[in-house]
Structures are given as structure tokens and as C-alpha cells.
C-alpha positions in Angstrom: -51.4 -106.9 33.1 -53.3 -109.4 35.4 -54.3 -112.5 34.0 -58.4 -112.8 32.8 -60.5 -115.8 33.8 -64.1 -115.8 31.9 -66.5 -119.1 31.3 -68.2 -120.3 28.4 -71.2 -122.2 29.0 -71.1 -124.1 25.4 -74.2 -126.4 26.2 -76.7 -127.5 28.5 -78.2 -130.8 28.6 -81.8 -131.5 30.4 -84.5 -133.7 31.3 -87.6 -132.7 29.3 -89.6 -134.2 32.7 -88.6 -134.7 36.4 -90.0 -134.3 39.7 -92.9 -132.4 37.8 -90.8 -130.0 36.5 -90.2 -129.4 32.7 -86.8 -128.9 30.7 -84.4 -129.2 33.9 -81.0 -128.7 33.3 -78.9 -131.5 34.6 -75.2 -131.3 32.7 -73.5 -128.0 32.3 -71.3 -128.0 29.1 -68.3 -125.2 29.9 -64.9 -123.6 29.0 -62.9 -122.0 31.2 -60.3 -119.6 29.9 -57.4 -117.5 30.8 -56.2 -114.8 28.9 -52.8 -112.8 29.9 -50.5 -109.9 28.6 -47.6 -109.6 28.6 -45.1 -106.4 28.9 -44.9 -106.2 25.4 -48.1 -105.8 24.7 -48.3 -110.3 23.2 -51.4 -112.3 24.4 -51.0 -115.5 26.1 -53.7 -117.9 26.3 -55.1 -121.1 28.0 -58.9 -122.7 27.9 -60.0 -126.0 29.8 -63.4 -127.7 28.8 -65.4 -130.1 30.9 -68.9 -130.9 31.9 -70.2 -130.4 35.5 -73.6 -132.4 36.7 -76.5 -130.2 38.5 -78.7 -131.9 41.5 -81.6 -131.8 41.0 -83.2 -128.6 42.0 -85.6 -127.7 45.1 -89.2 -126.8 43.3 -89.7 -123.9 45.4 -87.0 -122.4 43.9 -86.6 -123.5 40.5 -85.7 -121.3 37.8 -88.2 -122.3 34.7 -85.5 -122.7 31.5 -86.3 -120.3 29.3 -85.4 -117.8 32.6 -81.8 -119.0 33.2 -79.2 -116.6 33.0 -75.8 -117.1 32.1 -74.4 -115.2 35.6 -77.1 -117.8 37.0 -75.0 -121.2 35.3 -71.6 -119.7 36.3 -73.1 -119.6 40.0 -74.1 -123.2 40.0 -70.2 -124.2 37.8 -68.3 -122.2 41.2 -70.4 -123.9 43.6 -69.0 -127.4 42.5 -66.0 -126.9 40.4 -62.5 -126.5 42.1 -62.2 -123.2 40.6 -59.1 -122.0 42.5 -57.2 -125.3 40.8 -58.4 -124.7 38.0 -56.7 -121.0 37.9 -54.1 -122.5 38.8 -53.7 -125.2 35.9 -54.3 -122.2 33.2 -51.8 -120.0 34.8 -49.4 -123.0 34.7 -50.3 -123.9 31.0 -49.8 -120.2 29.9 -46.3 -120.0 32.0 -45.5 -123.3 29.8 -46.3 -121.2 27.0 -44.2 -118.3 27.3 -40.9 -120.2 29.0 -40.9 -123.7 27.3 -39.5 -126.7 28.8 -39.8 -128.8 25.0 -40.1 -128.0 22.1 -40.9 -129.6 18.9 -38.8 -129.2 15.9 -39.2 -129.9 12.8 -36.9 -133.0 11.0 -33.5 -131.9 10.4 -33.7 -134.1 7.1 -37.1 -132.5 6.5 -37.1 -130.1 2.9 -37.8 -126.2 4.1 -40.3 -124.6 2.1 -40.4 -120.7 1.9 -42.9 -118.5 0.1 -42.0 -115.1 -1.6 -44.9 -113.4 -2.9 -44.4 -110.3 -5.5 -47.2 -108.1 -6.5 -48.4 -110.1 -8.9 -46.5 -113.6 -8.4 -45.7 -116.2 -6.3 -42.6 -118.6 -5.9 -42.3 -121.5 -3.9 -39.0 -123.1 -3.4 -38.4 -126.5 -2.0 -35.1 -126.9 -0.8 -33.8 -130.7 0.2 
């Protein structure tokens, strides 16, 4: 299945006052995830968050705040953000994911713990 990008626009910061115009948005708070699927049906994914800066806008064609759209915030996030890298560094991450280069394990000198639950009990065994 081909890999899904979608944003999150988790915040927006503005300036309550500039250039005469009220509440304009000037930080864009945003995640941008990947999600894949592999053959056997497992989800992979990746998510990068960041902030991105807006210019200030022209007033002939500013969008009052309580009209912005989320398709609207994307638009301005593509215009500036390397978007094509970005893909790129998901799709990498996720490709780390399923084909590891290191992994952690745990202490070889570490006790194992295991959990067997009955209907009506559970044992936990520590072993050294």
C-alpha cells in the first residue's frame, strides 16, 4: 500500500494587532505524518513536528481568523516548508523501523519478569 502523508496543524500563534489588522497569525504549530502498510496487513509509522513563521499578510487579501481553514494553513506550511525532504526523512525513519540497523536490548544480567493471568488470578514471577 502506498505510504500516507497528512498534517496536523496543533497551534497557531498570532499578533492580537498589526498593520491594522486584528488576530494575525504569525507561527504555524504542525505535525507531519507518515503512515504505511505493509504486505501483511502491520502499520508503520513516522511523525515530525516543527513550527513554520508566516509574513505578514497583504491587507487586500487577508483572511480575518475566525475564517481560516485548515486546507487554507496547509497551503501556507507547502509554500515554505521543504516538503519533498520532509517525505523523504519519514519514509527513511519508517524503513529504519521495519529493517533495523540497532537495536536495544535489554541487560543480560537484568531479572525477566513474565505475567500469567488465569480467570480469576494473577502470578508474577521474577526470575534472576
Amino acid at each position: 500500500m502506498a505510504t500516507q502523508f497528512s498534517w496536523t496543524i496543533n497551534q497557531l500563534n498570532s499578533k492580537p494587532t498589526s498593520d491594522g489588522l486584528q488576530n494575525v497569525i504569525n507561527v504555524i504549530h504542525w505535525t507531519y505524518s507518515a503512515t504505511d502498510t505493509d504486505e501483511t496487513g502491520k502499520e508503520w509509522f513516522a511523525s515530525s513536528y516543527g513550527t513554520a513563521g508566516v509574513d505578514q499578510p497583504n491587507p487586500q487579501n487577508f483572511t480575518p481568523y475566525a475564517d481560516v481553514t485548515i486546507p487554507q494553513v496547509v497551503s501556507w506550511l507547502e509554500e515554505v516548508l521543504p516538503v519533498a525532504d520532509m517525505q523523504a526523512s519519514l519514509l527513511a525513519n519508517i524503513e529504519l523501523q521495519k529493517h533495523p540497523v540497532e537495536v536495544t536490548l535489554p541487560l543480560p544480567w537484568a531479572p525477566t519478569t513474565t505475567t500469567t493471568v488465569a480467570p480469576e488470578t494473577t502470578t508474577t514471577t521474577v526470575a534472576p
